[in-house]
C-alpha positions as CSV (number, residue, x, y, z in Angstrom):
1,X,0.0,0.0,0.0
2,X,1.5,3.5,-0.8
3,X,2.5,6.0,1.9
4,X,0.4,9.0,1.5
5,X,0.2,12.7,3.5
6,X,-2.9,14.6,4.0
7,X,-2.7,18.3,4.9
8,X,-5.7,19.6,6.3
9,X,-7.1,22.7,6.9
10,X,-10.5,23.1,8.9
11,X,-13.0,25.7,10.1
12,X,-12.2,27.3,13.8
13,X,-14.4,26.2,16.5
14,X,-13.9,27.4,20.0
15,X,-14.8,23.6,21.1
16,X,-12.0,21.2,20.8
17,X,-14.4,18.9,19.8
18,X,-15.2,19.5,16.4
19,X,-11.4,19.1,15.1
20,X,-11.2,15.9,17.5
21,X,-14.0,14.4,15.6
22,X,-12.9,15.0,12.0
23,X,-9.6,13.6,13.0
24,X,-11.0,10.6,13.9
25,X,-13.6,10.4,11.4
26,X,-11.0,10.6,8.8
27,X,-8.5,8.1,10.6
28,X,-11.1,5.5,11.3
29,X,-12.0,5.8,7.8
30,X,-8.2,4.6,6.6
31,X,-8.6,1.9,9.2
32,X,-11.9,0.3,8.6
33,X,-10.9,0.1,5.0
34,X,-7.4,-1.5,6.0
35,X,-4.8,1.0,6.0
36,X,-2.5,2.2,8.5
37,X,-2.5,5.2,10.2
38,X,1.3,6.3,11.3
39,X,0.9,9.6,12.9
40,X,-1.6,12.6,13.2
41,X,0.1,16.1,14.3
42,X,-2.2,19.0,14.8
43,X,0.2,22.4,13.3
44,X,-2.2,25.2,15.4
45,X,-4.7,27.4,14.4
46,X,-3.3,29.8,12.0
47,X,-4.7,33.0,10.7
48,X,-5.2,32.1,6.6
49,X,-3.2,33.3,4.3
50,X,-6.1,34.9,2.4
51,X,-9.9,34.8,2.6
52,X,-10.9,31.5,1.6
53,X,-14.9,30.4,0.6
54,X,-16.1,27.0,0.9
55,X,-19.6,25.8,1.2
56,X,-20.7,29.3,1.1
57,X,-19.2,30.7,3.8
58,X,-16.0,32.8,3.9
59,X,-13.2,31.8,6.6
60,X,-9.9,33.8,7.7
61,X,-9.3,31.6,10.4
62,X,-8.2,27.6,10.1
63,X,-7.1,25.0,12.0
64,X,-4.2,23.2,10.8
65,X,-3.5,19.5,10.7
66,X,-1.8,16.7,9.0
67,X,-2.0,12.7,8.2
68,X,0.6,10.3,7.4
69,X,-1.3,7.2,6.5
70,X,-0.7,3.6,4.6
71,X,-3.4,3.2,2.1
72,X,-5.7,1.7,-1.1
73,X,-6.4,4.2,-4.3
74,X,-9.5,3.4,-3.9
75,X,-9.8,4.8,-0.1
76,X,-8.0,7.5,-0.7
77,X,-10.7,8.6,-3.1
78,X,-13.1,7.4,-0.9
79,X,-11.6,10.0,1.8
80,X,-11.2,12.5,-0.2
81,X,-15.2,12.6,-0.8
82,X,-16.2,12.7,2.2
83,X,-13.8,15.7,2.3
84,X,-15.4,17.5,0.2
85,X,-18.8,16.6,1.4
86,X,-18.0,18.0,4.9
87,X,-18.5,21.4,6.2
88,X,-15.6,21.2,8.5
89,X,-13.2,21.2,6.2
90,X,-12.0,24.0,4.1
91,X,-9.0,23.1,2.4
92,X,-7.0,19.7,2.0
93,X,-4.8,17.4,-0.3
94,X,-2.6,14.6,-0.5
95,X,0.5,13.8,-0.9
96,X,1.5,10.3,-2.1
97,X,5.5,9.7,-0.3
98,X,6.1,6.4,-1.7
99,X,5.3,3.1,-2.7
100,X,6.0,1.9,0.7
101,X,8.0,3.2,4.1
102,X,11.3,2.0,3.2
103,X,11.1,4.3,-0.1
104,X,10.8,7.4,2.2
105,X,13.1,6.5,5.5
106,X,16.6,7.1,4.8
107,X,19.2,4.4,5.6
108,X,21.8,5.3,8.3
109,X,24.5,4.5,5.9
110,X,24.0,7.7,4.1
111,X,24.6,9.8,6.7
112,X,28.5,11.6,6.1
113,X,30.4,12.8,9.2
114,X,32.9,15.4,9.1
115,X,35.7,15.6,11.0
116,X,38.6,18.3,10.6
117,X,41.8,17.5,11.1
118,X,43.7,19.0,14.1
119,X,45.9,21.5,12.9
120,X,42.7,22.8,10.7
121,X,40.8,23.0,14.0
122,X,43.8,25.2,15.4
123,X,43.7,27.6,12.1
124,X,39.8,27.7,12.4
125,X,40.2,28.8,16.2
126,X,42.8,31.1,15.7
127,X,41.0,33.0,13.1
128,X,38.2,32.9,15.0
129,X,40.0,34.9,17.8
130,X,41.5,37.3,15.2
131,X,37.8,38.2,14.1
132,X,36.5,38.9,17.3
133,X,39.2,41.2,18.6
134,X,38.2,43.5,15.3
């Protein structure tokens, strides 16, 4: 199943619970139709970056939230109707990663240290101390 990442933006309520239950509305959805959900992060509620209409109604304030999630084609389009189809939700899309989680996660093995040699350290510091007597 590919890797995907929904970015979500949603109407302000001053009750937590209206963003509580499209989160879970939208995750239970990705796990009743057999995908995976790896991690939910909520990014704040954000003043938008300009006025933005959806379902007749104009917003300048939205709450901000994404989705990392293992799923079908066929859910994700399944998800992204009832999307549309709710009034919570003002803006979203997704992002397909990879074809699995190994495609995305980097292997240790790539990572380069750097290390200077001695007498370059010594230079470094010494012209360090030059530039901050100036």
């Amino acid at each position: 199943m590919p890797l995907y990442q929904m970015f979500c933006i949603a109407s302000h309520f001053r009750e937590y619970k209206h963003i509580k239950d499209l989160v879970t509305t939208s995750a239970t959805h990705v796990m009743n139709e057999g995908g995976v959900v790896r991690n939910i992060q909520f990014n704040g509620t954000q003043t938008l970056p300009q006025r933005m209409r959806r379902h007749k109604q104009y917003y300048t304030v939205g709450d901000y939230w994404t989705m990392h999630f293992d799923t079908s084609p066929r859910t994700l389009r399944t998800l992204a109707g009832m999307l549309r189809r709710d009034h919570r939700v003002i803006r979203w899309t997704m992002l397909k990663l990879g074809e699995k989680a190994e495609d995305v996660v980097t292997s240790p093995e790539q990572t380069v240290e750097r290390h200077l040699p001695t007498s370059s350290k010594q230079n470094y510091q010494h012209s360090l101390v030059i530039v901050t007597r100036f």
